[in-house]
DRENLUM-896145 format. One line per 3 residues: number of its first residue (from 0); their letters; for each residue z, y negated, x negated of C-alpha. Coordinates in steps of 0.05 Angstrom, whole numbers, plus 32768, in hexadecimal, padded with zeros to 4 digits. Last residue first. Layout:
! DRENLUM-896145
NUM = a = Z,Y,X ~ ...
! end
This chain:
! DRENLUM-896145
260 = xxx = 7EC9,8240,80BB ~ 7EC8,820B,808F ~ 7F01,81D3,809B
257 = xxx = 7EF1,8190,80B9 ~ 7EFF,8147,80A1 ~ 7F16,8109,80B9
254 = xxx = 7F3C,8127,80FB ~ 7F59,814C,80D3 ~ 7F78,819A,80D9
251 = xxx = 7FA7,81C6,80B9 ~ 7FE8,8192,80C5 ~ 7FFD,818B,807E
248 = xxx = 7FBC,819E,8058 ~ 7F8F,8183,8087 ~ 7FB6,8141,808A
245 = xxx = 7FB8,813F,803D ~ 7F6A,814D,8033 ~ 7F60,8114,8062
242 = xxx = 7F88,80E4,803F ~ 7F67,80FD,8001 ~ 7F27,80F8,8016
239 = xxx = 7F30,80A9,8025 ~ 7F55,80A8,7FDE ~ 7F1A,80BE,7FBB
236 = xxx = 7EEE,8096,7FE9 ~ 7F0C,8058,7FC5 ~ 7F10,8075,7F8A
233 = xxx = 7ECA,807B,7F7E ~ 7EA4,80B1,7F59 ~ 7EBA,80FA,7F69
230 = xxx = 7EC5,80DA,7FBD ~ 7E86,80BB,7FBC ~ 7E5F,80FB,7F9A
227 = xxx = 7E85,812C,7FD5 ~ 7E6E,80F2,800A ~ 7E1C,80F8,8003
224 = xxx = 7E29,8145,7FFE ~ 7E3D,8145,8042 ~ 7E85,8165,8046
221 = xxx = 7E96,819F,8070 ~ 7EE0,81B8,8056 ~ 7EF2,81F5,8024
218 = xxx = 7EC0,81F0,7FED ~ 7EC6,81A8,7FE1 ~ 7F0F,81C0,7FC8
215 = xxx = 7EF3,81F0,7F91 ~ 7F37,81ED,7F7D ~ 7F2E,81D2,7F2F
212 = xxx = 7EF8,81A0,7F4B ~ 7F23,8187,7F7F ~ 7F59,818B,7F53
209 = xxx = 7F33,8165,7F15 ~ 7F24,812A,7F4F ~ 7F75,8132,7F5E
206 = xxx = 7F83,811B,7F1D ~ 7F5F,80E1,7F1D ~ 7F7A,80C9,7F5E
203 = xxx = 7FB7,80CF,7F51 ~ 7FDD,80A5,7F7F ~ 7FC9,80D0,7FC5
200 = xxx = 7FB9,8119,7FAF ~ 7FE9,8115,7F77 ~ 8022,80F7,7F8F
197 = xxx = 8017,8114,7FD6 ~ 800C,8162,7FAF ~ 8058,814F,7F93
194 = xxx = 806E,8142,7FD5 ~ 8052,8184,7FF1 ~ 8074,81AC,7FBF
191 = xxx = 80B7,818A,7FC9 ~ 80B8,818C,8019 ~ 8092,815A,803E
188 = xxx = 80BB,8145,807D ~ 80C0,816F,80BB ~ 80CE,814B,8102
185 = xxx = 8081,814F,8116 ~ 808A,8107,812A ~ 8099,80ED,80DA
182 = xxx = 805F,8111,80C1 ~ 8031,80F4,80F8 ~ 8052,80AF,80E4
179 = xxx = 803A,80BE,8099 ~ 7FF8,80C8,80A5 ~ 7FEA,808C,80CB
176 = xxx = 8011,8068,80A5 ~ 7FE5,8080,8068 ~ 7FA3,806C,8097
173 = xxx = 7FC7,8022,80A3 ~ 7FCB,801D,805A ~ 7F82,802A,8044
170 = xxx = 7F6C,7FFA,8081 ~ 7FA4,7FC0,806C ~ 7F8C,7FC4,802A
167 = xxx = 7F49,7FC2,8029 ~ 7F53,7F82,8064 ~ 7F82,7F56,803A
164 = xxx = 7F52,7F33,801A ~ 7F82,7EF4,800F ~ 7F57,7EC6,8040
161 = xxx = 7F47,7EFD,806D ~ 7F91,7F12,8078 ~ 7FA7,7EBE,8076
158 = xxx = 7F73,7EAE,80AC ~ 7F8C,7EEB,80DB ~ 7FCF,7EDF,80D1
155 = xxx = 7FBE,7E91,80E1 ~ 7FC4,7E64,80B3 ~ 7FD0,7E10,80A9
152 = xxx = 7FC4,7DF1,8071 ~ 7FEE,7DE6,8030 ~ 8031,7DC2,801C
149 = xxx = 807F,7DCF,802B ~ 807B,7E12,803E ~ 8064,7E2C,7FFB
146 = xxx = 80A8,7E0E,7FE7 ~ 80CF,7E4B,7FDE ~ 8117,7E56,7FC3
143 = xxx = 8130,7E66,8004 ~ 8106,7E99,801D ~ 80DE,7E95,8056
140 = xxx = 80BD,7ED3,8066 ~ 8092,7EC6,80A5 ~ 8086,7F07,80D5
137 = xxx = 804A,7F21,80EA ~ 8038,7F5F,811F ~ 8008,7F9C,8119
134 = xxx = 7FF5,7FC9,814C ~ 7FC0,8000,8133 ~ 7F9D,8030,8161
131 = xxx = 7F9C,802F,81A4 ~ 7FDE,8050,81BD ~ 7FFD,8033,818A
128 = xxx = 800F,803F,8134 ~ 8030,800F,8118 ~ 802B,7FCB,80F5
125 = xxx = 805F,7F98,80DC ~ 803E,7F6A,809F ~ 806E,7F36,807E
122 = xxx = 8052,7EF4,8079 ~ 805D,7EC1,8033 ~ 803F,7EF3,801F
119 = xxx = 8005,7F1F,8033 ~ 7FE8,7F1C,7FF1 ~ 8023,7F35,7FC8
116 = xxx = 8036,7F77,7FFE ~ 7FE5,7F84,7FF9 ~ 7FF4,7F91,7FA8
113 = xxx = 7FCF,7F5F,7F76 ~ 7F87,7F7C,7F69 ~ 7F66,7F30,7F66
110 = xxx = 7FA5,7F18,7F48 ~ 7FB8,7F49,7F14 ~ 7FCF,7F1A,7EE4
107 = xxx = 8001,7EF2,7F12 ~ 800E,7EA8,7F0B ~ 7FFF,7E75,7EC5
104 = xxx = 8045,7E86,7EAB ~ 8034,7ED0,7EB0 ~ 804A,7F03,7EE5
101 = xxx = 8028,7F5C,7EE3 ~ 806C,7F71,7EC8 ~ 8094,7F4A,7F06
98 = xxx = 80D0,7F2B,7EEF ~ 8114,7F45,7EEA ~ 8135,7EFF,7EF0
95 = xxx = 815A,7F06,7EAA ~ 8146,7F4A,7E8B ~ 811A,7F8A,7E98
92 = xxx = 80D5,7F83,7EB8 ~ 80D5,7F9A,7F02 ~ 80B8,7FE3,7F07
89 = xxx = 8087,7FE5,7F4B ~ 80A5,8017,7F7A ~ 8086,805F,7F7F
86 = xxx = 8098,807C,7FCA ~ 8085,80C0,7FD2 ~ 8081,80DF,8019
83 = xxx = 80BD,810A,8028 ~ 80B9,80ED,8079 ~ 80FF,80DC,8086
80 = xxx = 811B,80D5,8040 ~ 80E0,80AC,8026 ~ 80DA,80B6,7FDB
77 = xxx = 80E2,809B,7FA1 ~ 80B7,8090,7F62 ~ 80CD,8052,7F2E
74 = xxx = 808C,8030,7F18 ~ 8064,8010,7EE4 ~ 8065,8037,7EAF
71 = xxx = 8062,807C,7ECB ~ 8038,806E,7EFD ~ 8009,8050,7ECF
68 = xxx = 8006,807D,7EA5 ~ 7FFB,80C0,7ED6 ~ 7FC5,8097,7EF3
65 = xxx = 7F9B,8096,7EC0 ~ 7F91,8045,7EA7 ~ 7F56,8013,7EAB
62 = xxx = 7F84,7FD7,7EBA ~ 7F64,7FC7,7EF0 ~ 7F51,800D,7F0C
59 = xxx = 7FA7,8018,7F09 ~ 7FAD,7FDE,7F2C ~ 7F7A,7FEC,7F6A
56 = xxx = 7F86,8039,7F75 ~ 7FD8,8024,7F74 ~ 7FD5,7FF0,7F9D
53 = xxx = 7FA1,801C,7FCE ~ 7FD8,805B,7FCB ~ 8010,802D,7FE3
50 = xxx = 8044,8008,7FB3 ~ 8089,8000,7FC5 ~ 80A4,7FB0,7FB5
47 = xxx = 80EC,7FAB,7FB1 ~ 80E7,7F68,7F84 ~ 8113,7F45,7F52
44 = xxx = 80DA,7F19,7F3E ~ 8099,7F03,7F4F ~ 80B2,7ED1,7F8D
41 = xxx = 80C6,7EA1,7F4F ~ 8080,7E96,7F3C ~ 8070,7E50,7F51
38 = xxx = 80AF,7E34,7F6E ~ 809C,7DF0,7F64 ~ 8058,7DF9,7F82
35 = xxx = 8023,7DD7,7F4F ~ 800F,7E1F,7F3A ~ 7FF8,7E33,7F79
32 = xxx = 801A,7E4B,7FB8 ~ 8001,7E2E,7FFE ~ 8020,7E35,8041
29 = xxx = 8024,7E1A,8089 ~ 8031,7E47,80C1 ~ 8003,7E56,8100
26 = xxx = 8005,7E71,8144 ~ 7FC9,7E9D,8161 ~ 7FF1,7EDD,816C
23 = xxx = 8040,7ECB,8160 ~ 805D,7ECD,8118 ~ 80A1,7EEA,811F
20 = xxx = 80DC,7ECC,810D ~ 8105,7F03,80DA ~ 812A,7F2B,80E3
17 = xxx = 8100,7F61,80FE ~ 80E8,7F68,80B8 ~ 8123,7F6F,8091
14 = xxx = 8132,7FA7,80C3 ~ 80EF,7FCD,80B2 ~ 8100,7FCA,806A
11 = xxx = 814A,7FE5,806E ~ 8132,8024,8098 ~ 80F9,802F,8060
8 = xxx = 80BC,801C,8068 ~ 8074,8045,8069 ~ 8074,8048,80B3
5 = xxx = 807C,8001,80BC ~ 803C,7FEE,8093 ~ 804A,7FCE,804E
2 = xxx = 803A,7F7F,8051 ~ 807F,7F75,803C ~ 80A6,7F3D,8014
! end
């Protein structure tokens, strides 16, 4: 399953996408997954599923943890050869069917801060960067064991994004690809020390409120004082700085945010 924009794939991701039939503008599939499904549960196992910033914010805020715990429960770090960008993976359970961790007999325990990739399924979610702006594309993933197909109403993308509250997580992602595809143009992936400051910058969010206080970070860019308290006190604009912060860092300037003279 994938709802992860195109830039923040791998090669093997991206071609398991255009596979498979596409979901044309306006057109709509038939779908519904609830307990009484016969297959209820069994797409929560045995899963390649990379986790963007936003996943991460949301999950680790509902289970109250730091970020350095939860990624290092819950996840296996990689990272994406062409642009050096970290990839964490969410850590299947050991054992028969390698379930999910967050999957219980009664459905999924983190429902309501459940990954985008989870809420966008039974569709996978194409989307790149164009000429004006965002261009995104659906595709159905039909897997053999499921019988969502079988029962339900009718969707469109659009009807299925707002009904599964896709929206927070398609804007957080979409400004990752964003900054990930200008990586990948400029030719230069993140070396080590760079990659390390995405980890923390971008999934550890905690940690990189003590480095803007540590660096005297506020110090450096023009920031209305309205914005420095959102971004020490909500993740949300945490991670919204920190996107900027990382362009301005790589690239020396952001359209997001300006540096003091």
């Amino acid at each position: 399953m994938s709802e992860t924009p195109e830039a923040v794939m791998d090669d093997a991701s991206r071609e398991f996408l255009e596979n498979l039939p596409e979901l044309e503008p306006g057109k709509t599939f038939c779908f519904a997954c609830n307990p009484e499904v016969p297959c209820f549960n069994r797409c929560c196992a045995e899963l390649t599923l990379p986790l963007t910033p936003y996943d991460v914010l949301r999950l680790r805020r509902h289970f109250g943890m730091d970020s350095e715990t939860f990624l290092n429960t819950h996840t296996r770090m990689r990272t994406f050869p062409d642009t050096g960008f970290p990839l964490p993976l969410l850590r299947m359970l050991e054992g028969p069917g390698e379930p999910c961790p967050f999957v219980t007999p009664a459905g999924c325990s983190v429902y309501e801060n459940r990954p985008g990739a989870c809420r966008c399924y039974p569709l996978g979610r194409g989307a790149r960067m164009g000429r004006d702006g965002v261009e995104e594309r659906f595709f159905i993933v039909r897997e053999p064991h499921c019988h969502g197909f079988d029962q339900g109403r009718d969707w469109t993308a659009q009807e299925w994004r707002t009904n599964q509250g896709l929206e927070p997580f398609n804007a957080s992602n979409d400004r990752y690809m964003r900054l990930m595809s200008m990586v990948r143009a400029s030719g230069k992936p993140l070396e080590a020390r760079m990659a390390t400051m995405a980890v923390l910058c971008l999934y550890q969010l905690d940690k990189f409120r003590e480095l803007i206080e540590r660096m005297h970070i506020f110090s450096r860019v023009e920031l209305s004082e309205e914005r420095r308290n959102a971004v020490m006190s909500r993740d949300e604009d945490t991670l919204d700085f920190a996107l900027n912060w990382m362009e301005l860092v790589i690239f020396g300037q952001s359209e997001g945010l300006q540096k003091h003279e």
